[in-house]
Biopython code that builds the backbone (N, CA, C, O; Angstrom):
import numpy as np
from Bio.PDB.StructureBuilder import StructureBuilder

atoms = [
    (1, "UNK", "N", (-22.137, -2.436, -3.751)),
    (1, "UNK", "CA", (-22.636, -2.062, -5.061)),
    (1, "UNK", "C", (-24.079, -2.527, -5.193)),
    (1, "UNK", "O", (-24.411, -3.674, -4.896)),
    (2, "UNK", "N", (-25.058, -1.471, -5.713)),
    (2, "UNK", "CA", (-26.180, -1.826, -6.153)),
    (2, "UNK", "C", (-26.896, -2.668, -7.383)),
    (2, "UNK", "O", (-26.848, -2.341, -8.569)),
    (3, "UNK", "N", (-27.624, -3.915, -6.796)),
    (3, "UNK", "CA", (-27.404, -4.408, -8.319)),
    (3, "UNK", "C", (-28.609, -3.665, -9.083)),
    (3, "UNK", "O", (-29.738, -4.127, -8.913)),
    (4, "UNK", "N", (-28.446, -2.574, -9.892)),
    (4, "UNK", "CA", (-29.254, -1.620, -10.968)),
    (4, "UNK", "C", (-30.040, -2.608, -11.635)),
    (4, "UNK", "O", (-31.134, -2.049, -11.546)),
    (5, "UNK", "N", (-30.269, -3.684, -12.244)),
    (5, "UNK", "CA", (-30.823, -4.043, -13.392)),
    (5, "UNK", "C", (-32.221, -4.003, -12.993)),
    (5, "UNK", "O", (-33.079, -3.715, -13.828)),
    (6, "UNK", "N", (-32.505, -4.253, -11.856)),
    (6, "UNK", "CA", (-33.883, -3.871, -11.384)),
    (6, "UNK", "C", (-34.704, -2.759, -11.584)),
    (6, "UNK", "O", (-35.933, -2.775, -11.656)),
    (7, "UNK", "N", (-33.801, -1.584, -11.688)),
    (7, "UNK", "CA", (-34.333, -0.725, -12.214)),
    (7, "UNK", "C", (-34.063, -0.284, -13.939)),
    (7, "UNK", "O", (-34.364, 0.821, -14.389)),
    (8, "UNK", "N", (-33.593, -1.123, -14.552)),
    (8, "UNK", "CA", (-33.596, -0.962, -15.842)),
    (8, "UNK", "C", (-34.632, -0.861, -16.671)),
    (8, "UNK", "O", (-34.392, -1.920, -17.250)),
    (9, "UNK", "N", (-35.490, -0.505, -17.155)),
    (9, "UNK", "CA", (-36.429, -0.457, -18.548)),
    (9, "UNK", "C", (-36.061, -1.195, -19.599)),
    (9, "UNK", "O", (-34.866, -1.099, -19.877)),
    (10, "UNK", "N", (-36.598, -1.786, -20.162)),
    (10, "UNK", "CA", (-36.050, -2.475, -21.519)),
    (10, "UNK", "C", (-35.333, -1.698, -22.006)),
    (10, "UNK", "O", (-35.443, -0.474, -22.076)),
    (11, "UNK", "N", (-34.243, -2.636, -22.519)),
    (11, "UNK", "CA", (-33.193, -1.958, -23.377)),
    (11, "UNK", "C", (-33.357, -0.916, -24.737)),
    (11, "UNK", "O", (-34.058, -1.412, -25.620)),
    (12, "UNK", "N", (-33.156, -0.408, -24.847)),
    (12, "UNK", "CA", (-33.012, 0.683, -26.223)),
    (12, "UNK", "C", (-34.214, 1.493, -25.919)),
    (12, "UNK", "O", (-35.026, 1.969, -26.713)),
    (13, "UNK", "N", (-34.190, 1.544, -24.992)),
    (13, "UNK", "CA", (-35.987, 2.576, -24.567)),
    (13, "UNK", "C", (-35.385, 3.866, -23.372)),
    (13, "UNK", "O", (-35.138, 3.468, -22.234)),
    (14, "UNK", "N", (-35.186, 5.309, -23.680)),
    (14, "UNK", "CA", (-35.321, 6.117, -22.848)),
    (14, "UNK", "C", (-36.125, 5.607, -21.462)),
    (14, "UNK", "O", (-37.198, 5.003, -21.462)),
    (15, "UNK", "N", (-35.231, 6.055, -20.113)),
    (15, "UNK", "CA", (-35.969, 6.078, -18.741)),
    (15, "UNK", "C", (-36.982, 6.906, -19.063)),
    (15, "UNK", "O", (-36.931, 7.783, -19.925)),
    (16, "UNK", "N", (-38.359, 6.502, -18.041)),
    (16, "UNK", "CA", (-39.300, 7.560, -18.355)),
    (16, "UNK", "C", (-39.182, 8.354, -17.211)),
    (16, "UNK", "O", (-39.481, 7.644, -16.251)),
    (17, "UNK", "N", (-38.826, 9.732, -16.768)),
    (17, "UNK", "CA", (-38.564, 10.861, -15.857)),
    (17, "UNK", "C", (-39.049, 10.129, -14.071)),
    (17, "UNK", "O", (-38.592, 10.646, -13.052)),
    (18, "UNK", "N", (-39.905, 9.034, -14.027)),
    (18, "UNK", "CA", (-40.560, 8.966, -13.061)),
    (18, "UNK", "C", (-39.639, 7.902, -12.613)),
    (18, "UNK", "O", (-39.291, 7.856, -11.433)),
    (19, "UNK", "N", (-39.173, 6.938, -13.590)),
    (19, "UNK", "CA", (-38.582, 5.952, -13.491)),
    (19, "UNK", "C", (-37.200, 6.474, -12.958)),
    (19, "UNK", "O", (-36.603, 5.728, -12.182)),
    (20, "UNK", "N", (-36.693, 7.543, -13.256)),
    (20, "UNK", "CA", (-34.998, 8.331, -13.071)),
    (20, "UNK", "C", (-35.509, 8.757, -11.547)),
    (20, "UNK", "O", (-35.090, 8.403, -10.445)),
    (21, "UNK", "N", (-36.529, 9.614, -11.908)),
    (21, "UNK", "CA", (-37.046, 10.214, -9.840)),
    (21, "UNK", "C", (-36.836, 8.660, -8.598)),
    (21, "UNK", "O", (-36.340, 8.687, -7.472)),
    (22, "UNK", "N", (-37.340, 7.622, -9.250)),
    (22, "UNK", "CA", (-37.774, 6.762, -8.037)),
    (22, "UNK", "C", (-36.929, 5.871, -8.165)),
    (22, "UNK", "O", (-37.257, 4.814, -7.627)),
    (23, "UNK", "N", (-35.651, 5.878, -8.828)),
    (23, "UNK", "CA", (-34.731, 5.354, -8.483)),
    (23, "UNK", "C", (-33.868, 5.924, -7.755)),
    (23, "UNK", "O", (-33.209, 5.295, -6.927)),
    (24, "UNK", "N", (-33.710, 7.549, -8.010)),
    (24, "UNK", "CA", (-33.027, 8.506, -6.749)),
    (24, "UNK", "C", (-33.269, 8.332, -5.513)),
    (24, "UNK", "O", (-32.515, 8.236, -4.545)),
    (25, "UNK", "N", (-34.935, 8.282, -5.667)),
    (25, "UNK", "CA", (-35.258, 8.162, -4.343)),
    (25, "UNK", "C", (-34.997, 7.270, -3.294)),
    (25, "UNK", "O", (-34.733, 7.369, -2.096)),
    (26, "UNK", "N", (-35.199, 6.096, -4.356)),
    (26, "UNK", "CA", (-34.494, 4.695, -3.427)),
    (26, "UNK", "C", (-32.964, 4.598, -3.281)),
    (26, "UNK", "O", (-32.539, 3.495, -2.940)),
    (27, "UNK", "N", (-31.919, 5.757, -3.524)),
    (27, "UNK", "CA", (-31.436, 5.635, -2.768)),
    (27, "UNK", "C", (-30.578, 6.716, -1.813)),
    (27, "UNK", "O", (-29.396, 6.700, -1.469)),
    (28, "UNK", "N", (-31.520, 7.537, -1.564)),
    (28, "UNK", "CA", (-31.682, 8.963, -0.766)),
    (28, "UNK", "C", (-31.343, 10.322, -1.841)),
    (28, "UNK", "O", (-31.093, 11.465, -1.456)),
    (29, "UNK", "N", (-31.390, 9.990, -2.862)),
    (29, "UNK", "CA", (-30.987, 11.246, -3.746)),
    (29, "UNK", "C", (-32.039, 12.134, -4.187)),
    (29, "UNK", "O", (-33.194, 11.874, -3.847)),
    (30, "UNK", "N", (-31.767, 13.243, -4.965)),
    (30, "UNK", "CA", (-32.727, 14.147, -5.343)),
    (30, "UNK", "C", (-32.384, 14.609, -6.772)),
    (30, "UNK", "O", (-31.263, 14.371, -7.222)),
    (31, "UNK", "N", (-33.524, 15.414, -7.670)),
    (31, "UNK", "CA", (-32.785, 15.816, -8.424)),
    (31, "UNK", "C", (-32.651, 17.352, -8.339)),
    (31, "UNK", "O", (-32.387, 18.053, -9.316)),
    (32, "UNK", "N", (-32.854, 17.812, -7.098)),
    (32, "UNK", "CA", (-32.282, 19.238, -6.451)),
    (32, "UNK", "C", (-31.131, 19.009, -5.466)),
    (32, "UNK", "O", (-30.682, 20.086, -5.077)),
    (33, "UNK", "N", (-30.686, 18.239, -5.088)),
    (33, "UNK", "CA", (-29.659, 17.664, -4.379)),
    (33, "UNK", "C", (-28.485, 17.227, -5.609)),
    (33, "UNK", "O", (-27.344, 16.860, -5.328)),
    (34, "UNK", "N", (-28.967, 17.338, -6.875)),
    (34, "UNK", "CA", (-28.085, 17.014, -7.576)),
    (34, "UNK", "C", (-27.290, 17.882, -8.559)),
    (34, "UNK", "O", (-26.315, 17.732, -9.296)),
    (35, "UNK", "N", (-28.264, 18.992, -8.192)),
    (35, "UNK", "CA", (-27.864, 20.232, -9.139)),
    (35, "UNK", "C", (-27.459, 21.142, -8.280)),
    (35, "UNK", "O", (-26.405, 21.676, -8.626)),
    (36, "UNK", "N", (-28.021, 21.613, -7.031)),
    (36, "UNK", "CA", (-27.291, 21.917, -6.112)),
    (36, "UNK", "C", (-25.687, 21.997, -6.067)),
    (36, "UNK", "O", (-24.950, 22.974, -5.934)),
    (37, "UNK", "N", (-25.353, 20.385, -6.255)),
    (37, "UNK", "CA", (-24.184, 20.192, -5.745)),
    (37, "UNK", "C", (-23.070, 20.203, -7.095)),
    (37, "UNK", "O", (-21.856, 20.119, -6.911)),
    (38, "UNK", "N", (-23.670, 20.316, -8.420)),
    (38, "UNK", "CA", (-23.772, 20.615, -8.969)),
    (38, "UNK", "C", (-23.197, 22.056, -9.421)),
    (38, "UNK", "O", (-22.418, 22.358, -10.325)),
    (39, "UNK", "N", (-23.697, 22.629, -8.706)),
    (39, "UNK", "CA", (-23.290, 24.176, -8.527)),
    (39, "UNK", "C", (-24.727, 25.056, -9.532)),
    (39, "UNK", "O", (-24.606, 26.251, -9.799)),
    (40, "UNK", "N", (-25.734, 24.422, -9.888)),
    (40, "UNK", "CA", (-26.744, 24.869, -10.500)),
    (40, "UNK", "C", (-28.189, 25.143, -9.769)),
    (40, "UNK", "O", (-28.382, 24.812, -8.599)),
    (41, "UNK", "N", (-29.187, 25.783, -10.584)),
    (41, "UNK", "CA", (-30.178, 26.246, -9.720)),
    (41, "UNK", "C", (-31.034, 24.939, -9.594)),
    (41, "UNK", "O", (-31.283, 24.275, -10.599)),
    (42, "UNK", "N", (-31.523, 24.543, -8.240)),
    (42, "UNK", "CA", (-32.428, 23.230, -7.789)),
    (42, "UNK", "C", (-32.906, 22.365, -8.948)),
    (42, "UNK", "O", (-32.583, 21.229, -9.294)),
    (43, "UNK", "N", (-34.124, 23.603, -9.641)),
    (43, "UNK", "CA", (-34.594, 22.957, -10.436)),
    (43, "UNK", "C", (-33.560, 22.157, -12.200)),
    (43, "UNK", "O", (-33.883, 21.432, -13.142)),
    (44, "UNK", "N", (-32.566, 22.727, -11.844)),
    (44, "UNK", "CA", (-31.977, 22.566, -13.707)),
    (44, "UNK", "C", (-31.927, 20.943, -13.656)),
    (44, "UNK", "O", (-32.203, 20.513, -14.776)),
    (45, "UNK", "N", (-31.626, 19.740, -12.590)),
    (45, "UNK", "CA", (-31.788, 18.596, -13.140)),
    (45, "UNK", "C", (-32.848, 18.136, -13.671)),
    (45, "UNK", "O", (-32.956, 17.377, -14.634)),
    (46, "UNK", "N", (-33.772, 18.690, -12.917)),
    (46, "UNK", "CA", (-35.384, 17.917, -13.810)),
    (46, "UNK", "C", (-35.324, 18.326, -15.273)),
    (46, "UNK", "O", (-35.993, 17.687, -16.085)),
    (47, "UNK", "N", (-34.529, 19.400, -15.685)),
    (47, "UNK", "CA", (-34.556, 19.885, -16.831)),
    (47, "UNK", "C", (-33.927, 18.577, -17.927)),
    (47, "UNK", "O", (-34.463, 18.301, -19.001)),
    (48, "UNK", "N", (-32.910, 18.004, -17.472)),
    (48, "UNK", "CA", (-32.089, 17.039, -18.164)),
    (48, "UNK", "C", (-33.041, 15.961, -18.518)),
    (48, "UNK", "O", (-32.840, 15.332, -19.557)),
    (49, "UNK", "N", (-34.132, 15.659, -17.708)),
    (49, "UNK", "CA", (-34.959, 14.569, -17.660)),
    (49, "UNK", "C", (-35.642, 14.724, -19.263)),
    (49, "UNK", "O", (-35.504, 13.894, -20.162)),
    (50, "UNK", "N", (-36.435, 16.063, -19.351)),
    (50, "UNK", "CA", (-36.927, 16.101, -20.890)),
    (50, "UNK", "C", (-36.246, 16.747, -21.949)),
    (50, "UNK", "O", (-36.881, 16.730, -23.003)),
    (51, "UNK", "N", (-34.847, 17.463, -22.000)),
    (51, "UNK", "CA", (-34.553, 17.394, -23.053)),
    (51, "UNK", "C", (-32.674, 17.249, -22.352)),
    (51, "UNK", "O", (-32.194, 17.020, -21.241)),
    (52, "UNK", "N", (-32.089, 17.542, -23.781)),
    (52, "UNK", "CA", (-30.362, 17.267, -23.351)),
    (52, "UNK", "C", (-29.611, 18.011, -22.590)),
    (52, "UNK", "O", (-29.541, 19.198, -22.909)),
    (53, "UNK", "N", (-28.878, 17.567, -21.434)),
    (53, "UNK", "CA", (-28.008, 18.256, -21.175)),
    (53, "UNK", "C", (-26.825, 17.536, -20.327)),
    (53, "UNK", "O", (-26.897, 17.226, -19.138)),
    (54, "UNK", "N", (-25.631, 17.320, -21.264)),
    (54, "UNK", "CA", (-24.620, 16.116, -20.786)),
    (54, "UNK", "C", (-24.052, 16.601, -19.372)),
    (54, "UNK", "O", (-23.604, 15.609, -18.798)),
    (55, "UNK", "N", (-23.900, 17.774, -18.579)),
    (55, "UNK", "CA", (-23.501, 17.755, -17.642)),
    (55, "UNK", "C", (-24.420, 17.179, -16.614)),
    (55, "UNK", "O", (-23.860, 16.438, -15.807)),
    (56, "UNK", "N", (-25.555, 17.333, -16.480)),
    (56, "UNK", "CA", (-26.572, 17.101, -15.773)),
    (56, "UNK", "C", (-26.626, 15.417, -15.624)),
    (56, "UNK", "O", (-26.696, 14.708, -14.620)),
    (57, "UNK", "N", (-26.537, 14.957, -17.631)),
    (57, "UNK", "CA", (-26.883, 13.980, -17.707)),
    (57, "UNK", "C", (-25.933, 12.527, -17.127)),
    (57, "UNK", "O", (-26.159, 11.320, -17.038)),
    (58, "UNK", "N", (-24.776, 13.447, -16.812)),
    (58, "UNK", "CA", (-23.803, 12.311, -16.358)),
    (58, "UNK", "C", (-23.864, 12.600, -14.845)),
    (58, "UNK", "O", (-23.424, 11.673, -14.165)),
    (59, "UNK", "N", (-24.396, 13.884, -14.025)),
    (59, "UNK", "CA", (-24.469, 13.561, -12.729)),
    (59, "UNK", "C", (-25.222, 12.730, -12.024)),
    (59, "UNK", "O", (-24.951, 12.033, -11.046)),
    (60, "UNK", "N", (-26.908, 12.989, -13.071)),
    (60, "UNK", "CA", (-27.664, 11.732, -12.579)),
    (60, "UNK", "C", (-27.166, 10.559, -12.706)),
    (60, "UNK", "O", (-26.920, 9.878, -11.711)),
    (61, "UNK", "N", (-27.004, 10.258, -13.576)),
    (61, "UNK", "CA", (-26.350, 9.166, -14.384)),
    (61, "UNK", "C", (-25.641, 8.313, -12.739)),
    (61, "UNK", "O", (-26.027, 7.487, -11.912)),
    (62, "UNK", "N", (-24.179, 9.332, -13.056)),
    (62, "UNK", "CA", (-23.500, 8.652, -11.426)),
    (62, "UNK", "C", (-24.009, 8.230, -10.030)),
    (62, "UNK", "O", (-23.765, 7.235, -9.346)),
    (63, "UNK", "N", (-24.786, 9.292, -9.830)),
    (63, "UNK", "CA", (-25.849, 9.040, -8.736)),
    (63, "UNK", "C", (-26.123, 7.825, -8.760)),
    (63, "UNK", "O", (-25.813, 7.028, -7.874)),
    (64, "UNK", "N", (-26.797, 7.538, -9.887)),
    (64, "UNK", "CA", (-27.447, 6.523, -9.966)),
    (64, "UNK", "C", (-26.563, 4.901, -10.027)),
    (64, "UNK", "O", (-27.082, 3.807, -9.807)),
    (65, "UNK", "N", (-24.878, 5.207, -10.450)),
    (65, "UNK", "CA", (-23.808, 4.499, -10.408)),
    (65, "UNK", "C", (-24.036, 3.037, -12.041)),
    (65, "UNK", "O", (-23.839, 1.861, -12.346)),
    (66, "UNK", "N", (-24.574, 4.355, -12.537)),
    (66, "UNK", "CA", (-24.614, 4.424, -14.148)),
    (66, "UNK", "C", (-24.107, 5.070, -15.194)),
    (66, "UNK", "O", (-23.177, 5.869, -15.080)),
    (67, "UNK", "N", (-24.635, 4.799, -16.227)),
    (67, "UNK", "CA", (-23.580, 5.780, -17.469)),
    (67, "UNK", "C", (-24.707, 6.226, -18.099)),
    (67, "UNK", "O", (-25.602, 5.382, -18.136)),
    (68, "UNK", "N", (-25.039, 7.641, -18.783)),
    (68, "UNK", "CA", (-25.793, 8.323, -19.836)),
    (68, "UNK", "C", (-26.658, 7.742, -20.646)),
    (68, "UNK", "O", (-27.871, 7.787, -20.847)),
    (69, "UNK", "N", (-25.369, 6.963, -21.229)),
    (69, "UNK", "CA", (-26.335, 6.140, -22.016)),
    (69, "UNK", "C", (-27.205, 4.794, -21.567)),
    (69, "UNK", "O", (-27.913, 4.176, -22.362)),
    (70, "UNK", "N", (-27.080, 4.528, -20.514)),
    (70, "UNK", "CA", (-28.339, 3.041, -19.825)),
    (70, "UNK", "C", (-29.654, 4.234, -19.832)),
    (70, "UNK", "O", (-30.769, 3.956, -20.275)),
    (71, "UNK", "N", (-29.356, 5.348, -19.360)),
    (71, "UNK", "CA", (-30.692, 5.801, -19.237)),
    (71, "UNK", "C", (-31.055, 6.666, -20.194)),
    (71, "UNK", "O", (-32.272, 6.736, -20.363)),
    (72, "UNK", "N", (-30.164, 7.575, -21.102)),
    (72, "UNK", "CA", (-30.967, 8.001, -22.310)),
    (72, "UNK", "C", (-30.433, 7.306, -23.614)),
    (72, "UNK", "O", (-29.890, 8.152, -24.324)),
    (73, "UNK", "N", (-30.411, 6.311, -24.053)),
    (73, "UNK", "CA", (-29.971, 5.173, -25.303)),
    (73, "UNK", "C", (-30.327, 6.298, -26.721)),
    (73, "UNK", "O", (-29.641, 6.241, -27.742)),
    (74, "UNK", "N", (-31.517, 7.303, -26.563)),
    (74, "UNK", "CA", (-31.791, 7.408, -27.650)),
    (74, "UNK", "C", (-30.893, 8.775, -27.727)),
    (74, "UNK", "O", (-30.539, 9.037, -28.877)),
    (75, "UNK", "N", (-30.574, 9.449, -26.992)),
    (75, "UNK", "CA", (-29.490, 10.587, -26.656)),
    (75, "UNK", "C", (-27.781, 10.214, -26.981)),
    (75, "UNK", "O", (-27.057, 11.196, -27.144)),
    (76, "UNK", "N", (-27.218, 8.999, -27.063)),
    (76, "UNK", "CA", (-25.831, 8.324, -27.173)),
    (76, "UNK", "C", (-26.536, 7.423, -28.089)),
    (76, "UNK", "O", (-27.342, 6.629, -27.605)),
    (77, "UNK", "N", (-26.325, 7.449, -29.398)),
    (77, "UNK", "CA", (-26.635, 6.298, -30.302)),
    (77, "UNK", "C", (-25.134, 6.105, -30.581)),
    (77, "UNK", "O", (-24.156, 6.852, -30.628)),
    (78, "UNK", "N", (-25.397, 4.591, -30.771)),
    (78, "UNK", "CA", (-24.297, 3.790, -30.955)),
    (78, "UNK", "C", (-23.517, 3.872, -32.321)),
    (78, "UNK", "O", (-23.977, 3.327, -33.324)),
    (79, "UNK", "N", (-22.445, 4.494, -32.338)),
    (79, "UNK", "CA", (-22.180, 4.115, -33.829)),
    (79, "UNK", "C", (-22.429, 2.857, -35.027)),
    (79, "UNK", "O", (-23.257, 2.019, -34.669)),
    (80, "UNK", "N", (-22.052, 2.721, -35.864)),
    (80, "UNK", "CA", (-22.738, 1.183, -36.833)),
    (80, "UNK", "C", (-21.353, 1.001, -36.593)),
    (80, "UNK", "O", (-20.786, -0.018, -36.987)),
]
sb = StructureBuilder()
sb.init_structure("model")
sb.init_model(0)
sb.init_chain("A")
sb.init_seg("    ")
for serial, (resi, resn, name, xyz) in enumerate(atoms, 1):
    if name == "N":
        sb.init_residue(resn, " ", resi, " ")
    sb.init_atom(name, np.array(xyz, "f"), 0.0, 1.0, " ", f" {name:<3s}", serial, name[0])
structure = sb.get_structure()
């Protein structure tokens, strides 16, 4: 298991798109390798990066051997 917190951003702060890319990268992933497999066209994960899309958003997510909400907080708000 990877310990992630290294790549965490402060808490309650959206990943910034570059920050989601270069954590794939480090650890052989893509985000055309992810939509691909996916069953979608190359480009549709980068799409998830700037606006919503929960299927996408939970594949990166896993990839990454995370949940939705560590990387979009402002997309899953917490109930009160």
């Amino acid at each position: 298991m990877h310990d992630n917190q290294s790549d965490m951003p402060p808490a309650a702060s959206d990943w910034h798109p570059a920050d989601v890319l270069a954590a794939l990268k480090k650890r052989g992933k893509s985000l055309a390798g992810i939509s691909i497999a996916q069953g979608y066209h190359p480009t549709a994960a980068g799409k998830a990066l700037k606006r919503p899309w929960p299927a996408l958003e939970r594949a990166i997510a896993d990839a990454l051997e995370l949940t939705p909400e560590k990387i979009w907080p402002s997309r899953y708000p917490t109930p009160p």
